[in-house]
C-alpha positions, 0 to 999 in steps of 0.5 A, a space after each residue: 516552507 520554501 515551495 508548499 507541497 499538498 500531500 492528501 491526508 488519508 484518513 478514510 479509505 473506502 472501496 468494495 474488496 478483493 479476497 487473497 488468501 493465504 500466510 507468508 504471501 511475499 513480495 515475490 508473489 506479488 510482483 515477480 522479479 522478472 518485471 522489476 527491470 523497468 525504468 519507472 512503475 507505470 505499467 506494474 499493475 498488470 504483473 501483480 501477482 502474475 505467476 499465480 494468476 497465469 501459466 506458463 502460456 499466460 492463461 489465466 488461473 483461479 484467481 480472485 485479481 481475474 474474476 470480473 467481480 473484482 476488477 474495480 476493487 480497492 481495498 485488499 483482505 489480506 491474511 498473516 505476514 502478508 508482503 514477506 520475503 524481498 524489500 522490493 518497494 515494486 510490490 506496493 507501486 504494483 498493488 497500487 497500479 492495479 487499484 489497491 488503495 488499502 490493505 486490511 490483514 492479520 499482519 504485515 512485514 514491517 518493510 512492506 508496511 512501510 512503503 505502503 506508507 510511503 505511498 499513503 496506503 494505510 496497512 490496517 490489522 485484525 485477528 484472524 477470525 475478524 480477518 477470515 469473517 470479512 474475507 467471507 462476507 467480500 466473496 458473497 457482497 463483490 460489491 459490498 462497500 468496505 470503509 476504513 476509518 483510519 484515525 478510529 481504527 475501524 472497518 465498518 462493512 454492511 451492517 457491520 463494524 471492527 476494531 482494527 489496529 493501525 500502527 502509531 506512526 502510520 496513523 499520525 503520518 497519513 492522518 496528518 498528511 505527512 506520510 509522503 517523505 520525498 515530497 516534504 524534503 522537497 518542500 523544505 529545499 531551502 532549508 535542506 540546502 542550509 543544513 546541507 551548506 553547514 556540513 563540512 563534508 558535503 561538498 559544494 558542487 553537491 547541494 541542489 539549488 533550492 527552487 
């Protein structure tokens, strides 16, 4: 490669929990469209969630993302089709600005997924009473310590391990630390450029100088 990029495998992840429960959560709850119009996602951390942690005179509500105990928490259990509805990647660079690390659900929609993959956030699943078990146990343990083993495909938390699955291409991505697309086009720009300068219909003025 022309100029070597380091991207982190990401093979375990470890952090004490946030419970969100509920089906069908999407990414409009996630990050409501009203703070989409920024320039870059440093600052979205704070709007995740919003419309369902605040009222309309911005005072909080119950919600797990306000309580104390779980402001320093890093890994999300989450329930079925979490992350559904818009494409928005605004909702992962939100979740990942609030201190999400890793999510742990009973399904995810497969666009979510996948910019949660383009982030090196693994997007790991269980069945439901699995799932339910571990939201339980974070709600009595907010400090409890949650490890994904994302190349075993395993969850182990207390005195307790699962089986969880991580999809295929997800696992070798970030096991191989491959999952960070634009990073890598960027490390191959010398032979981007090459491919780019043997296609008839790019023009010339349009291909970046590799570095």
């Amino acid at each position: 490669m022309s100029d070597e990029v380091e991207i982190p495998e990401v093979t375990h992840v470890s952090g004490s929990g946030v419970p969100i429960r509920g089906n069908d959560i999407d990414t409009d709850q996630i990050i409501p469209a009203r703070f989409m119009k920024v320039v870059t996602f440093d600052g979205l951390g704070e709007f995740a969630f919003f419309d369902v942690r605040f009222d309309d005179d911005d005072n909080p509500k119950d919600h797990p993302m306000n309580e104390d105990r779980f402001q320093d928490s890093s890994v999300m259990v989450v329930n079925s089709n979490f992350g559904c509805g818009s494409s928005r990647e605004h909702a992962p660079q939100a979740l990942m600005r609030w201190g999400i690390d890793a999510i742990i659900g009973e399904s995810f929609a497969e666009i979510f997924a996948g910019n949660c993959l383009a982030l090196g956030i693994p997007t790991v699943t269980a069945d439901s009473e699995t799932i339910q078990d571990l939201q339980d146990w974070v709600d009595e343990n907010p400090d409890g310590e949650i490890d994904i083993d994302v190349e075993a495909e395993e969850v182990t938390y207390g005195d307790t391990t699962i089986d969880v699955t991580v999809d295929d291409a997800q696992r070798k991505a970030l096991v191989e630390g491959v999952w960070d697309t634009t990073a890598l086009m960027k490390s191959n720009a010398g032979e981007v450029r090459k491919k780019a300068e043997g296609l008839p219909y790019v023009d010339d003025a349009a291909i970046p100088e590799a570095e």
